[in-house]
C-alpha positions in Angstrom: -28.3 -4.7 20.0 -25.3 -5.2 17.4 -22.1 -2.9 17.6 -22.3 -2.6 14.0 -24.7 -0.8 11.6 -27.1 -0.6 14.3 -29.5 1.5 12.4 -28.6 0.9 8.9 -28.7 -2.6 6.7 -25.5 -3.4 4.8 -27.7 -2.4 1.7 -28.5 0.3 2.7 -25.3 2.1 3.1 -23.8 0.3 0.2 -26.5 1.8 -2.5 -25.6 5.4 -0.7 -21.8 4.5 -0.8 -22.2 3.4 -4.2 -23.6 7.0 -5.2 -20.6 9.1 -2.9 -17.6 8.7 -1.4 -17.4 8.6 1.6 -14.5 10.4 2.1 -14.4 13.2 4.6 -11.3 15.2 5.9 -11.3 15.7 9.3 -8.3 17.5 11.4 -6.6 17.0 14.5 -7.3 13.1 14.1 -3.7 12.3 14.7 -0.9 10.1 12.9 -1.7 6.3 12.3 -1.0 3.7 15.0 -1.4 -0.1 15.4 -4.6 -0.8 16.8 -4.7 -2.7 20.5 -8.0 -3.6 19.7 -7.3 -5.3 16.4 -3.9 -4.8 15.3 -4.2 -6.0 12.0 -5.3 -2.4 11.4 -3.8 0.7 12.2 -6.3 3.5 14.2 -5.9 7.1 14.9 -6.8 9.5 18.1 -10.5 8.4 17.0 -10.2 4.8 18.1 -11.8 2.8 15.3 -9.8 0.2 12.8 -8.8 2.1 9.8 -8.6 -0.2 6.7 -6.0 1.0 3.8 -6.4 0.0 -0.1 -5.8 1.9 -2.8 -3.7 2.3 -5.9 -0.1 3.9 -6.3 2.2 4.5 -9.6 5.8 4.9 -10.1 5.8 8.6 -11.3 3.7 9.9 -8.3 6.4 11.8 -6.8 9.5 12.2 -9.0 8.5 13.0 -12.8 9.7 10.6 -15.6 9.8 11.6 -19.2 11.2 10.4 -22.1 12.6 12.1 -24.9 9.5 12.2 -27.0 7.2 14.1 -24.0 8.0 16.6 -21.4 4.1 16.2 -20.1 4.9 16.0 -16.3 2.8 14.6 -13.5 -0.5 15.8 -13.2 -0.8 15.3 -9.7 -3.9 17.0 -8.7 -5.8 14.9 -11.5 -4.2 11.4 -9.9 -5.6 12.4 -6.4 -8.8 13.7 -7.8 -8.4 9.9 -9.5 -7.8 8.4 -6.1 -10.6 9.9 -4.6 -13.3 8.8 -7.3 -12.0 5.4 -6.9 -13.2 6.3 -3.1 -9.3 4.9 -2.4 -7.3 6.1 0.8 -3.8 5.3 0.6 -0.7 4.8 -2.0 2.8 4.4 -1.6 4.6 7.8 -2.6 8.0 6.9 -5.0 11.0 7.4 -4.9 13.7 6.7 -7.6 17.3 6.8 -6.6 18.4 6.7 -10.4 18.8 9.6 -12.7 16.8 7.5 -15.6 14.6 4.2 -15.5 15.5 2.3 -18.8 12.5 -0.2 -18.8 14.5 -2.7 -21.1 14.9 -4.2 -17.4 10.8 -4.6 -17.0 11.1 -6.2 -20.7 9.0 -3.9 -22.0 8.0 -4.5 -26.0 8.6 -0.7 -26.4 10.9 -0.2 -24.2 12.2 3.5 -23.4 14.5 5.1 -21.2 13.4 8.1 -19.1 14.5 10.6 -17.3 14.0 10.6 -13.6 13.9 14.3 -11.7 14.0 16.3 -9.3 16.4 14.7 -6.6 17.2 14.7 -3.0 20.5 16.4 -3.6 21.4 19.5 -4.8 23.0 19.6 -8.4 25.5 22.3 -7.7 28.7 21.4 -9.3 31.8 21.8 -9.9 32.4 19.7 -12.8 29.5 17.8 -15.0 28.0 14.6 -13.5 27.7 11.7 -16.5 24.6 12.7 -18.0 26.2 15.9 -18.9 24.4 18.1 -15.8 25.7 19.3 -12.6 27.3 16.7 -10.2 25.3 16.2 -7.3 26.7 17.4 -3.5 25.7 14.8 -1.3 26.1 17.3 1.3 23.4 20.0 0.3 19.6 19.2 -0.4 17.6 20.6 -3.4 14.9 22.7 -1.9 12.8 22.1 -5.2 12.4 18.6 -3.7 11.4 18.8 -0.3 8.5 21.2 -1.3 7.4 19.1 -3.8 7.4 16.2 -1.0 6.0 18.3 1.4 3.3 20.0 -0.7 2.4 16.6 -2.3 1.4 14.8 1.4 -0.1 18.3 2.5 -2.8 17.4 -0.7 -2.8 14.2 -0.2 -3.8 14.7 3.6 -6.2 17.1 2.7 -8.5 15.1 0.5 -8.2 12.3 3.3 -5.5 10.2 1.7 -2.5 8.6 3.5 0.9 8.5 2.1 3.8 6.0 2.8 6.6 8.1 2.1 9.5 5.4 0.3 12.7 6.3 1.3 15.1 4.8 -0.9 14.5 2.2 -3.9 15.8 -1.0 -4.3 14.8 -2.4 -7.6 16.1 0.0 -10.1 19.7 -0.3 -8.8 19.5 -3.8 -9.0 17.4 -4.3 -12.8 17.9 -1.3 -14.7 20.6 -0.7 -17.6 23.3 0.7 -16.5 22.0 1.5 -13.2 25.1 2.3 -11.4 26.4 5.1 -13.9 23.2 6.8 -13.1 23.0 6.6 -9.6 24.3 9.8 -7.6 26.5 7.6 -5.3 28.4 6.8 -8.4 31.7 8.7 -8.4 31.4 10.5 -11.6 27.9 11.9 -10.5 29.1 13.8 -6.8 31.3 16.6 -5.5 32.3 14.5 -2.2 34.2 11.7 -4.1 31.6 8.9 -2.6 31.9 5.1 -4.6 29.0 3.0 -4.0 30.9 0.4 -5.5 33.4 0.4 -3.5 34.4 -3.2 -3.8 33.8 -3.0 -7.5 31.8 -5.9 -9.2 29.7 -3.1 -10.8 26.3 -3.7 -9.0 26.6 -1.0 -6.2 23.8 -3.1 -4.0 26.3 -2.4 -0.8 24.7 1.3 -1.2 21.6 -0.2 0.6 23.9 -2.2 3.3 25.9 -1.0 6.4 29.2 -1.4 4.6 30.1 2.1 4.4 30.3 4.5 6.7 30.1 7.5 5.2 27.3 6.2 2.6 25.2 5.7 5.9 25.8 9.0 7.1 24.9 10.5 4.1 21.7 8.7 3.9 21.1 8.9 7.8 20.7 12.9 7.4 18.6 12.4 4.1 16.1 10.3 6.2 16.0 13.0 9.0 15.5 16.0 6.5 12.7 13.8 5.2 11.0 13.5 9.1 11.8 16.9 10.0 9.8 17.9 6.2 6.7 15.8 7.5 6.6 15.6 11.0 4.1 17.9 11.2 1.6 15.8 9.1 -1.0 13.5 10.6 -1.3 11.4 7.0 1.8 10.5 6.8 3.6 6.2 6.9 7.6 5.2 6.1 8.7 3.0 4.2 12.1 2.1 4.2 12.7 0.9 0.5 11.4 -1.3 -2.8 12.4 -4.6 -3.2 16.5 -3.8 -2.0 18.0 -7.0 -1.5 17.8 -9.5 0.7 21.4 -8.7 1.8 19.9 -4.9 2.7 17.8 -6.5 5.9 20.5 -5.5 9.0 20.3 -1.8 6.6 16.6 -1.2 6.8 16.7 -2.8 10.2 18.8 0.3 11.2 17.0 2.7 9.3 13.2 1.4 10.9 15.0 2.3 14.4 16.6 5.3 13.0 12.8 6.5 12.4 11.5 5.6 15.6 14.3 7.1 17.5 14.7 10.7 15.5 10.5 10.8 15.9 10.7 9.8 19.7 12.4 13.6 20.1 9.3 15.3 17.7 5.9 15.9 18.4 4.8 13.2 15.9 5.4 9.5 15.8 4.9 7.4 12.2 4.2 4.2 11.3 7.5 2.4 9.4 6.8 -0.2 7.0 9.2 -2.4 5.3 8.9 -4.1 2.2 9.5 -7.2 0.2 13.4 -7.8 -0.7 13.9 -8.5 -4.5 15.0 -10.7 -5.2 14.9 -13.7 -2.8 14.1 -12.2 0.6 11.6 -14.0 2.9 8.8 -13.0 4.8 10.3 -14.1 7.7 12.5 -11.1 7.6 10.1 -8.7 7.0 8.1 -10.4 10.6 11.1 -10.1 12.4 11.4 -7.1 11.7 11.2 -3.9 14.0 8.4 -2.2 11.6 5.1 -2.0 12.4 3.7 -2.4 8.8 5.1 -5.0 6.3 4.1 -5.8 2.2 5.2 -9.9 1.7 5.9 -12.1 -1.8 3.9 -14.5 -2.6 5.3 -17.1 -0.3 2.5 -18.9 2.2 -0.2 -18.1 -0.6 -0.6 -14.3 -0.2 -1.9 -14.5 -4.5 -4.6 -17.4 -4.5 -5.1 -18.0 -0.8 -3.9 -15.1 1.5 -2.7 -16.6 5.4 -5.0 -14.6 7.6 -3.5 -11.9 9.5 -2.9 -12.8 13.2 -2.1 -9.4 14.2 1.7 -9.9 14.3 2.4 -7.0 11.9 -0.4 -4.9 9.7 0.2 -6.3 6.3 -0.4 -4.1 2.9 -0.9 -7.0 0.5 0.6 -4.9 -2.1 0.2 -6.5 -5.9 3.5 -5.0 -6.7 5.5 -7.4 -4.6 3.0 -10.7 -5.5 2.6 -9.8 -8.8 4.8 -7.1 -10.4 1.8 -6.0 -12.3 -1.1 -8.1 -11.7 -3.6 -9.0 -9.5 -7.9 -9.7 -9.9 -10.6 -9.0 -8.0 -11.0 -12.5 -6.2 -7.5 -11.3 -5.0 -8.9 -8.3 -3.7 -11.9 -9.6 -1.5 -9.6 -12.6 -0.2 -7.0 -10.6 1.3 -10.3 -8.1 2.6 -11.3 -11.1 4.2 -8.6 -12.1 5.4 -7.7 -9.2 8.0 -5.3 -7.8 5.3 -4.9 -4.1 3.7 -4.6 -4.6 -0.2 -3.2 -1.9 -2.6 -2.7 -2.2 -6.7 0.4 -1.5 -8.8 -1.5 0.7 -11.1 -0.4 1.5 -14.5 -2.3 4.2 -14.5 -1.6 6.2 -17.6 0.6 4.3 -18.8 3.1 6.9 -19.2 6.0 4.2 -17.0 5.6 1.3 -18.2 3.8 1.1 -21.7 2.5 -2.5 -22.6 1.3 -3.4 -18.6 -2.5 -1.7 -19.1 -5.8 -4.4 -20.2 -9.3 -2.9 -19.1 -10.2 -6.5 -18.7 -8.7 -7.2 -15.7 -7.8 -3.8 -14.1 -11.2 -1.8 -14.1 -12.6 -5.3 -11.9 -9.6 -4.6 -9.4 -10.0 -1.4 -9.3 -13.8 -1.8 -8.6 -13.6 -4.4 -6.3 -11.0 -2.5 -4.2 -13.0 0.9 -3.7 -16.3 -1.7 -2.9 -14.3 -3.6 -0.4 -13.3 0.6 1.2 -16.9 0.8 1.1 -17.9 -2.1 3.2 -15.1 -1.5 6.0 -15.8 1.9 6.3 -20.2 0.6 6.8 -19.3 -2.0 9.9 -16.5 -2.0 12.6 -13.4 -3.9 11.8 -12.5 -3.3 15.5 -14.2 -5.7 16.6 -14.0 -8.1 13.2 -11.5 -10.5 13.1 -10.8 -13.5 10.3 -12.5 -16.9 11.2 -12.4 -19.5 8.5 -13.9 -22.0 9.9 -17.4 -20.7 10.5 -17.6 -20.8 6.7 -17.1 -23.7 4.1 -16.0 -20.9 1.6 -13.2 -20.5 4.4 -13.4 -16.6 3.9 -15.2 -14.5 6.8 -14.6 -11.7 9.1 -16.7 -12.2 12.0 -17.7 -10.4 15.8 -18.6 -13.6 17.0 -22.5 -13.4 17.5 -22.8 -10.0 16.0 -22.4 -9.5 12.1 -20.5 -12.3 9.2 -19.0 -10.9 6.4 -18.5 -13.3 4.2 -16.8 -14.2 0.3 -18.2 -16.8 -1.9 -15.3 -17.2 -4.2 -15.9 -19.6 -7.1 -19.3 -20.6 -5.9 -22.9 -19.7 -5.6 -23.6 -20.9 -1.9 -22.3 -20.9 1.7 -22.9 -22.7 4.8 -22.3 -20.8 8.1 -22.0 -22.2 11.3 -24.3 -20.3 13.7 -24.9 -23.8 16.0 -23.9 -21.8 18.9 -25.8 -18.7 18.4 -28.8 -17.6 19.2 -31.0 -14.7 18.0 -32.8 -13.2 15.0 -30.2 -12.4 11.9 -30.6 -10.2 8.8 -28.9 -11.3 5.5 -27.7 -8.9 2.3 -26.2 -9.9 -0.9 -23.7 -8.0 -2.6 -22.5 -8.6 -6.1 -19.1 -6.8 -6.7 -18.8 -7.1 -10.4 -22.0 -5.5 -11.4 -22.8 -3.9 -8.1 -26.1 -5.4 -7.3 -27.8 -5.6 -4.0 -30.5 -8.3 -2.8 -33.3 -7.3 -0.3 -32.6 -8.2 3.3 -34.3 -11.7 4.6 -34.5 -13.1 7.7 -32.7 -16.0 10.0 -32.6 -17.6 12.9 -29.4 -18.8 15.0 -28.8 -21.7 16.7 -28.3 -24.1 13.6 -26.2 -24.2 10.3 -27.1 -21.9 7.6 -27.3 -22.8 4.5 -27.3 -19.7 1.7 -27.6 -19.5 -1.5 -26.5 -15.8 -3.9 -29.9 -14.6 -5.4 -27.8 -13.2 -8.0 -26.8 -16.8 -8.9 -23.5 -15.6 -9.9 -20.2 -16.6 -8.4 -17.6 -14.5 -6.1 -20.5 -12.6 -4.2 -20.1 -11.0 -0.9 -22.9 -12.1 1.9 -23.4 -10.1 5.1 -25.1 -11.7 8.5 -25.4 -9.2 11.0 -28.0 -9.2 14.5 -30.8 -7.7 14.3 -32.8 -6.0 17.6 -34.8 -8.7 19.7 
C-alpha cells in the first residue's frame, strides 16, 4: 500500500483544498528543525517534512509613512491576507534606518518615508538629526519588543511561521543619505558610537567585526530579541538582508551567537542567512554555519532551480533572484525541485509604488498557495527530486510510490517506470485555472508516455500506487 494519500486521490483533496485552507493551529508542536529524514525540509515534534512558501513585505513589522499618509500597518488584515492565500511563512523586517528614500529602488514616484518604531530607546539628551530624541544604544524601547512579540504570538496562532530579520543590509548600502539616518551615526546617539569610523561615508563596517563596541551593542540587541521569543514555537532567525559580501565573518558570528545564547533556553531556532548585496556568492551562504539559506541567481535558481541535495534548506526567496519579480513556472520549479519558495510581495503598494501588475503577480500568488496545497496532500518525507525519471526533468519522487511531476512549457511527459512494477493512478492538475482531470489507470514496468487532458502547457501530473 503507498505511504502517501492512501485513501484519498490527489484530486480529491485538491478540489477540497481548493474550497479551504488547510490551515489548522495546533500547540505544543515544537520549534522548526532540519529534517533527518529529508533535510531539505525542516520538521517539528510531529515528524513529517514541513514545506514553507509564502509572501512577505517590507512594512510588516516597522511602519513606514510618508508625509502625505499616517495610515499604519494593518497587520491583522495582512495575516488574515496570508491565510486566504493558504501561505505559511514570511520573513518579518526589519529596517535599521530612520527613513527609506526609495530614489535608491528608482522608483518613478519616488518618496521618502519614515521608518518607526526602533530597537532603541529615544531618550535624549540632545536632538538626533531628524529633529527627535537621540537614540541610547544602551536602553531598548519597550514599544518595540511588544510589537515583535505580539506580532509572532499572531502570526503563530493562525499557523504561520516568522523569520525574525535581525539587522538590514540593503538600506545602509542603497538609500539616500543612509548613514545620517542610521542610529549608529554619531549625531543620532547618546553613547558617542561612529559607524563610520574610518570615514568614507558608507558605514558598511557597522555589519563587520571591526568594532568592538558596535558588536557589543548589537550582541545584546540579538539576545533581547531571543530572550523576547524564545518562548515561541513559530519562530526562524535571520541574520540580515543583502549586507555585504564583506559582512560574511559578521553574520558567521552572529549565526553561532544564536545557537550558543539558545543552547542555555528551553528553545532552539532555526538561523538562516541570506544573500549578500551586492556580489556575495552562494558559496558563502553553504559554508555557512546556518541551517537555512536564500541564494542569488547564480547556478540557475530563476529559470532552472539546482535541486536541493539536502546540504542546507533553501528559501528560494524572489527578493534575492529578482528584486521584485518572479512567475508561476518559477514557483512549481523550485517546488519541484526540493526547494521552499516565498514572494517579495508588493502587497499594497504602500513601499514601493510602481512594482504592482495583476498580470503577473495574482499567477504567483496562485501558484504558490496550490503548490502549499499539494505538499501539505502527500509526504515530502519521503519525496526527494529526481530529474531523470522525467524528460521534463522536474519530479519529486518515493521511488515506486507516488511522481509528482511539472510539465513546464509543454503538453506531455514521459516517465520512466521500467523498473517498477504495480498498478498506478494518474491526476492532472492545471495551476492557472485550477482544473482537475479524472483519475486513469497505468501499469509499471515500462515508460509512460502522458499527455495533459487540459492540452494546456505548465500542468502539474501526479503518479501515485494504488492497492494490488
Amino acid at each position: 500500500m503507498s505511504r502517501i494519500l492512501t485513501f484519498l486521490s490527489i484530486s480529491t483533496i485538491l478540489i477540497v483544498l481548493s474550497c479551504k485552507s488547510t490551515e489548522q493551529t495546533e500547540v505544543n508542536r515544537g520549534p522548526l528543525h532540519v529534517s533527518a529524514e529529508n533535510p531539505r525540509y525542516f520538521t517539528d515534534n510531529r515528524g513529517k517534512a514541513i514545506y514553507l512558501t509564502g509572501a512577505h513585505t517590507w512594512n510588516n513589522l516597522v511602519d513606514m509613512v510618508n508625509d502625505d499618509s499616517v495610515k499604519l500597518f494593518d497587520y491583522p488584515g495582512y495575516l488574515s491576507w496570508m491565510k486566504h492565500h493558504n501561505y505559511n511563512f514570511f520573513r518579518l523586517w526589519a529596517w535599521e534606518l530612520l527613513n527609506w528614500d526609495t530614489r535608491g529602488n528608482n522608483e518613478k514616484d519616488a518618496q521618502v518615508l519614515r521608518v518607526f518604531p526602533h530597537p532603541w530607546a529615544r531618550t535624549g539628551p540632545g536632538n538626533a538629526l531628524d529633529g527627535k530624541l537621540r537614540f541610547n544604544l544602551e536602553d531598548y524601547d519597550d514599544y518595540y519588543f511588544e510589537r515583535l512579540k505580539t506580532r509572532v504570538r499572531m502570526a503563530g496562532d493562525s499557523g504561520i511561521y516568522v523569520s525574525v530579520m535581525l539587522f538590514e543590509g540593503w538600506g545602509l548600502q542603497f538609500s539616500p543619505n543612509a548613514y545620517a539616518n542610521h542610529p549608529f551615526h554619531p549625531g543620532n546617539n547618546v553613547n558617542g558610537i561612529d559607524g563610520d569610523a574610518d570615514g568614507d561615508g558608507s558605514a558598511v563596517d557597522i555589519h563587520t567585526l571591526a568594532d568592538e563596541k558596535i558588536l557589543r551593542i548589537q550582541e545584546n540587541y540579538v539576545k533581547k530579541v531571543i530572550e523576547t521569543l524564545n518562548e515561541f514555537d513559530f519562530v526562524l532567525y535571520e541574520i540580515a538582508n543583502e549586507c555585504q559580501p564583506s559582512s560574511t565573518e559578521w553574520q558567521y558570528h552572529m549565526i553561532k551567537l544564536i545557537k550558543n545564547y539558545e543552547k542555555q533556553l528551553p528553545k532552539q531556532h532555526p538561523v538562516g542567512m541570506t544573500f549578500q548585496y551586492k556580489g556575495g556568492s552562494n558559496q558563502a551562504l553553504f559554508d555557512s554555519p546556518a541551517d537555512w539559506i536564500s541564494p542569488n541567481p547564480d547556478g540557475g535558481y530563476r529559470d532552472d532551480p539546482p535541486a536541493g541535495d539536502g546540504t542546507k534548506v533553501i528559501v528560494a526567496d524572489t527578493d534575492h533572484l529578482w528584486g521584485i519579480g518572479g512567475n508561476s513556472n518559477w514557483a512549481w520549479k523550485s517546488f519541484i525541485r526540493g526547494l521552499n519558495p516565498i514572494f517579495m510581495d508588493p502587497y499594497d503598494r504602500s513601499v514601493l509604488t510602481g512594482s504592482y501588475d495583476d498580470a503577473w503577480v495574482e499567477p504567483l500568488r496562485k501558484s504558490l498557495r496550490f503548490t502549499r496545497m499539494i505538499a501539505d496532500s502527500i509526504d515530502l518525507t519521503s519525496m526527494v527530486p529526481k530529474s531523470t525519471l522525467v524528460s521534463t526533468e522536474f519530479c519529486l519522487a518515493d521511488i515506486g510510490e507516488s511522481y509528482l511531476v511539472f510539465l513546464p512549457d509543454t503538453v506531455s511527459v514521459s516517465v520512466n517506470l521500467q523498473e517498477i512494477q504495480g498498478t498506478y493512478e494518474s491526476s492532472w492538475f492545471d495551476p492557472i485555472n485550477g482544473d482537475i482531470s479524472q483519475p486513469e489507470l497505468h501499469e509499471g514496468g515500462e515508460i509512460l508516455d502522458l499527455r495533459s487532458p487540459f492540452n494546456t502547457e505548465n500542468n502539474i501530473v501526479y503518479l501515485r500506487r494504488v492497492e494490488d
